[in-house]
KETOR-281210 format. One line per 5 residues: number of its first residue (from 1); their letters; for each residue x negated, y, z of C-alpha. Coordinates in nm, 3 decimals. Layout:
N
NUM) A) X Y Z; ...
! end
This chain:
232
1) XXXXX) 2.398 0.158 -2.103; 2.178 -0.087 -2.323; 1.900 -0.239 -2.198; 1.660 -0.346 -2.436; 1.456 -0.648 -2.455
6) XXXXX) 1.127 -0.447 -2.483; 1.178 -0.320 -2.119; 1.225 -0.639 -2.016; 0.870 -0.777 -2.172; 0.728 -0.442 -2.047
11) XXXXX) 0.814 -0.544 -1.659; 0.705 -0.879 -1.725; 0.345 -0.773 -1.813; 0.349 -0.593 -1.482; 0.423 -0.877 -1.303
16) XXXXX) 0.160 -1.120 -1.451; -0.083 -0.803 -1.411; 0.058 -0.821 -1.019; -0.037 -1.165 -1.057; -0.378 -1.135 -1.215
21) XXXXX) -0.488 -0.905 -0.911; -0.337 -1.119 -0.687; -0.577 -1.441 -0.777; -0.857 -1.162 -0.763; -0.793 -1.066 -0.416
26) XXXXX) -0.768 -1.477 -0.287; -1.065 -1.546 -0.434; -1.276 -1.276 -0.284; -1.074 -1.334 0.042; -1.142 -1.686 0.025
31) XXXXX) -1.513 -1.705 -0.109; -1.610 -1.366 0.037; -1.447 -1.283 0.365; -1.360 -1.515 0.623; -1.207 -1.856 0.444
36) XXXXX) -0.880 -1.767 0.477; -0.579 -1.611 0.210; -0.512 -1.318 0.179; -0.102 -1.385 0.048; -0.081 -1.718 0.123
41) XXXXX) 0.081 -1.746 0.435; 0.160 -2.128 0.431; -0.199 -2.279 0.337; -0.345 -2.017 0.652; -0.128 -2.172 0.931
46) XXXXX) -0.229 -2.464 0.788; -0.614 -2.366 0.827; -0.519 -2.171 1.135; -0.387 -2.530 1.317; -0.697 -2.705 1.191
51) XXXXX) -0.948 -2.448 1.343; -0.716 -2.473 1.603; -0.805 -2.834 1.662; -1.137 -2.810 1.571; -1.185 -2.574 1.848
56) XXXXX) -1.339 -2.276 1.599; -1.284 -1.915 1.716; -1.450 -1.780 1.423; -1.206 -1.924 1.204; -0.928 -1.895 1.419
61) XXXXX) -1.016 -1.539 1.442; -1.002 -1.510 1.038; -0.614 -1.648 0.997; -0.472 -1.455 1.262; -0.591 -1.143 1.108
66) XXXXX) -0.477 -1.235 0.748; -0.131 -1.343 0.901; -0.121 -0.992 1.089; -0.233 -0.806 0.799; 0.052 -0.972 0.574
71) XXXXX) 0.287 -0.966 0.850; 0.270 -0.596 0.878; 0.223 -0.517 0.525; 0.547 -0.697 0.424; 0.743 -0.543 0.732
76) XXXXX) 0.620 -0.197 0.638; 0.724 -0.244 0.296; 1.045 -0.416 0.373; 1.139 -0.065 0.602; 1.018 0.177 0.340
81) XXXXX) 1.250 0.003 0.041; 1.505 -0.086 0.248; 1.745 0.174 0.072; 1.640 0.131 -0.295; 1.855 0.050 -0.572
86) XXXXX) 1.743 -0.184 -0.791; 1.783 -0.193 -1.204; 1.737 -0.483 -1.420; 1.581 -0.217 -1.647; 1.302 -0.080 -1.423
91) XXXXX) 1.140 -0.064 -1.083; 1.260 0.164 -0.796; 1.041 0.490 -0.712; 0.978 0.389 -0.374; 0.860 0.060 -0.504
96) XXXXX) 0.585 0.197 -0.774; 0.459 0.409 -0.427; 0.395 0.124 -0.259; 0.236 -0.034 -0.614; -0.017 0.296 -0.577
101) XXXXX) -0.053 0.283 -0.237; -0.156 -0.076 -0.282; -0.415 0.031 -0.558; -0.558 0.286 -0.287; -0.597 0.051 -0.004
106) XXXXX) -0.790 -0.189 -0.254; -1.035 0.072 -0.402; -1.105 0.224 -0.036; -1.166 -0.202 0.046; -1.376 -0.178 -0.289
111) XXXXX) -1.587 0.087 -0.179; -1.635 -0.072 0.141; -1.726 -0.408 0.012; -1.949 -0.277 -0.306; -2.133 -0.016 -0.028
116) XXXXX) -2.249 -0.333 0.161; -2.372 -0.471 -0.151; -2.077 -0.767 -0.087; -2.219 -0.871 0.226; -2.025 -0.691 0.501
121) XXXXX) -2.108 -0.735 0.855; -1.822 -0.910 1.088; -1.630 -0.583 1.196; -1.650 -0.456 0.864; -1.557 -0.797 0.712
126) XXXXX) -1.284 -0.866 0.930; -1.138 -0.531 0.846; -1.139 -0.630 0.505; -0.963 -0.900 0.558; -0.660 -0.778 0.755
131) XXXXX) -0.652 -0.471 0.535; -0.651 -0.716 0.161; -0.383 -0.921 0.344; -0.214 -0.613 0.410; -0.192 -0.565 0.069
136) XXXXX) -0.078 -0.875 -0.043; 0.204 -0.853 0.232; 0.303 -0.547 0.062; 0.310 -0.638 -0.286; 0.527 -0.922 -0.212
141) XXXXX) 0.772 -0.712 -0.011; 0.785 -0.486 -0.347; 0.852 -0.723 -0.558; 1.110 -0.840 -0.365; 1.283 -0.478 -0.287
146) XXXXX) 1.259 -0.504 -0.663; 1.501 -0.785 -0.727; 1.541 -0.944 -1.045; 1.336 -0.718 -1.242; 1.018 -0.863 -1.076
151) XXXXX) 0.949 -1.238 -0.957; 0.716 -1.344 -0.689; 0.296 -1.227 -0.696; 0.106 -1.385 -0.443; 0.250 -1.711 -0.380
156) XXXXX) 0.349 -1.943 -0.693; 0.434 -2.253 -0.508; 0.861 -2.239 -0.520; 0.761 -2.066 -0.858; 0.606 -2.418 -0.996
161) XXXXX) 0.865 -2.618 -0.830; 1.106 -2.409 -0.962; 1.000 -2.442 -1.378; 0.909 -2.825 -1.332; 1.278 -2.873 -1.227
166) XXXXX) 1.459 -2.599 -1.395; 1.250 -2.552 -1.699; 1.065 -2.833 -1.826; 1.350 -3.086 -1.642; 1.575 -2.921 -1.917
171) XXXXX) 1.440 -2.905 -2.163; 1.343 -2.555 -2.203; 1.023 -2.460 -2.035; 0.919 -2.124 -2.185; 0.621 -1.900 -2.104
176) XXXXX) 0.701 -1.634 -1.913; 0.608 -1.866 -1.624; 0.272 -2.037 -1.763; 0.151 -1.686 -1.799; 0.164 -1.604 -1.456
181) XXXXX) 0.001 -1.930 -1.350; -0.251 -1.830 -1.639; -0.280 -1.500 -1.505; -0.402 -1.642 -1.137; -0.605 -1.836 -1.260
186) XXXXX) -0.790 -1.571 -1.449; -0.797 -1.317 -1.178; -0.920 -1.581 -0.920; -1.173 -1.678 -1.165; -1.326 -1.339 -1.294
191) XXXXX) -1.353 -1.239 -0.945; -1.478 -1.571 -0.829; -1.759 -1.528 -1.118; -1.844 -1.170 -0.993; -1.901 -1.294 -0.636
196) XXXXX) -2.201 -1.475 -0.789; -2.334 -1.214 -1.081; -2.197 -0.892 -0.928; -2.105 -0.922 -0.576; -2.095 -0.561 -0.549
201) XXXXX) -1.815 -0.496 -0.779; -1.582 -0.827 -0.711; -1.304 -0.676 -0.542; -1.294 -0.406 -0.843; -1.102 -0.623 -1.107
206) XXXXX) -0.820 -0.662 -0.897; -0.756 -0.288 -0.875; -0.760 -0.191 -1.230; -0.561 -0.498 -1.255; -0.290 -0.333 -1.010
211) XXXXX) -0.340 0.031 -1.192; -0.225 -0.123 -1.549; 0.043 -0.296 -1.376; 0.137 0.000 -1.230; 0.096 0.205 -1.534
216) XXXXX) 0.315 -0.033 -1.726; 0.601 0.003 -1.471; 0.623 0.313 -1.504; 0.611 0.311 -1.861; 0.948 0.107 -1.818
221) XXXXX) 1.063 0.329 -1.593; 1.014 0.614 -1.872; 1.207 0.387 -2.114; 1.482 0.348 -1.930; 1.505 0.712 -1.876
226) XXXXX) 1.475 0.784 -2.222; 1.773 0.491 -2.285; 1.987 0.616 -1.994; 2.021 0.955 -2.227; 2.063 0.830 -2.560
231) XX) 2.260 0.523 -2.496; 2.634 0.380 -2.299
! end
C-alpha cells in the first residue's frame, strides 16, 4: 500500500489546527478562569507550589482542579484507545471520537461561558476549568494513541527543545514545526483579543478550530480508504 505525501500534509494541518485550539483554550483558561493551564501540567505545579507558599486557597484551589481535570481526561483517553491500531496514513476511529467528543465538551463550556456573558460565577468557573483541562488531557492522550501520525498539542516545550537540537543544530530546520508554534500563538492570541472585544464568544474559536481539525482527519482517513482499494 502507498501512502501518499498529501495524507501526510493533510494530518499535519490537523495537528497545527489541534494546536491552534489548544493556545485558545490556555489563554481563556489563563486570562479568564482561574490563572492556571489548562494542558500545561508542568508550569501549574509550578503555580500550584507557589500558592502553596504563599498560603492562597483560591489559587491553590484553581491548579488542583486543572491537574484533576487533565489527569482524568488523559487516563480516560489512555483506557478508551488502549486497543487502537495506529497508521502512518490516518488516525484511528476511536481517536477522531474522542477529537468530537472533545469539540462537544468545549461548545457545552462555550455555552456556559458566552451565557454568563464571560463572567462566570466561582462554581460555574471552576467547572470550567476542570472540564477545559479535561479536554486538554484528552487531546493529548489522542494524539498520543495516535503515534507517529500526530505530534504533541498542548505542550510544545520537548517540541522546541527537540527542533533547536535536531533541526536547526543540523542544519535542516523545516516548518512543519514553526507552524505549530505559529499556530499557538495565534489561537492564544485571537482568543486572548476576544476576552477584551467579545468576552462572550472567546472560548468559541477554539472549537471550530477542533471541528476543522477534526474534519481534516477524517478527510485523511477517507484517503486512505480510497488508497487502501486502489493501491499495494
Amino acid at each position: 500500500m502507498l501512502i501518499k505525501p498529501a495524507q501526510g500534509r493533510t494530518l499535519r494541518l490537523a495537528v497545527v489546527l489541534l494546536v491552534a485550539a489548544s493556545g485558545g483554550v490556555e489563554a481563556t483558561s489563563f486570562l479568564g478562569l482561574g490563572h492556571v493551564f489548562a494542558g500545561v501540567m508542568t508550569s501549574n505545579l509550578a503555580l500550584l507550589g507557589m500558592a502553596a507558599g504563599r498560603g492562597e486557597p483560591l489559587d491553590i484551589t484553581a491548579a488542583l482542579l486543572a491537574l484533576g481535570g487533565f489527569g482524568a481526561g488523559t487516563a480516560l483517553v489512555a483506557w478508551y484507545t488502549r486497543a487502537s491500531v495506529t497508521s502512518a496514513m490516518h488516525w484511528p476511529r476511536r481517536v477522531l471520537v474522542v477529537l468530537a467528543a472533545e469539540a462537544v465538551l468545549l461548545a457545552a463550556g462555550a455555552l456556559v461561558w458566552g451565557l454568563t456573558g464571560g463572567r462566570p460565577g466561582e462554581a460555574l468557573r471552576n467547572i470550567l476549568q476542570c472540564g477545559a483541562a479535561l479536554a486538554m488531557g484528552a487531546q493529548s492522550a489522542a494524539m498520543v494513541a495516535a503515534g507517529k501520525a500526530a505530534a504533541p498539542t498542548t505542550y510544545l516545550t520537548g517540541t522546541l527543545a527537540a527542533y533547536i537540537v535536531k533541526g536547526i543544530g543540523t542544519g535542516s530546520p523545516g516548518l512543519w514545526v514553526p507552524l505549530r508554534f505559529a499556530a499557538l500563538v495565534a489561537g492564544a492570541a485571537l482568543c486572548a483579543v476576544m476576552l477584551d472585544g467579545a468576552r462572550p464568544w472567546a472560548l468559541l474559536p477554539s472549537v471550530v478550530f477542533v471541528m476543522c481539525a477534526l474534519a481534516v482527519a477524517c478527510l485523511s482517513d477517507t484517503r486512505s480508504f480510497s488508497s487502501a482499494g486502489y493501491s499495494s
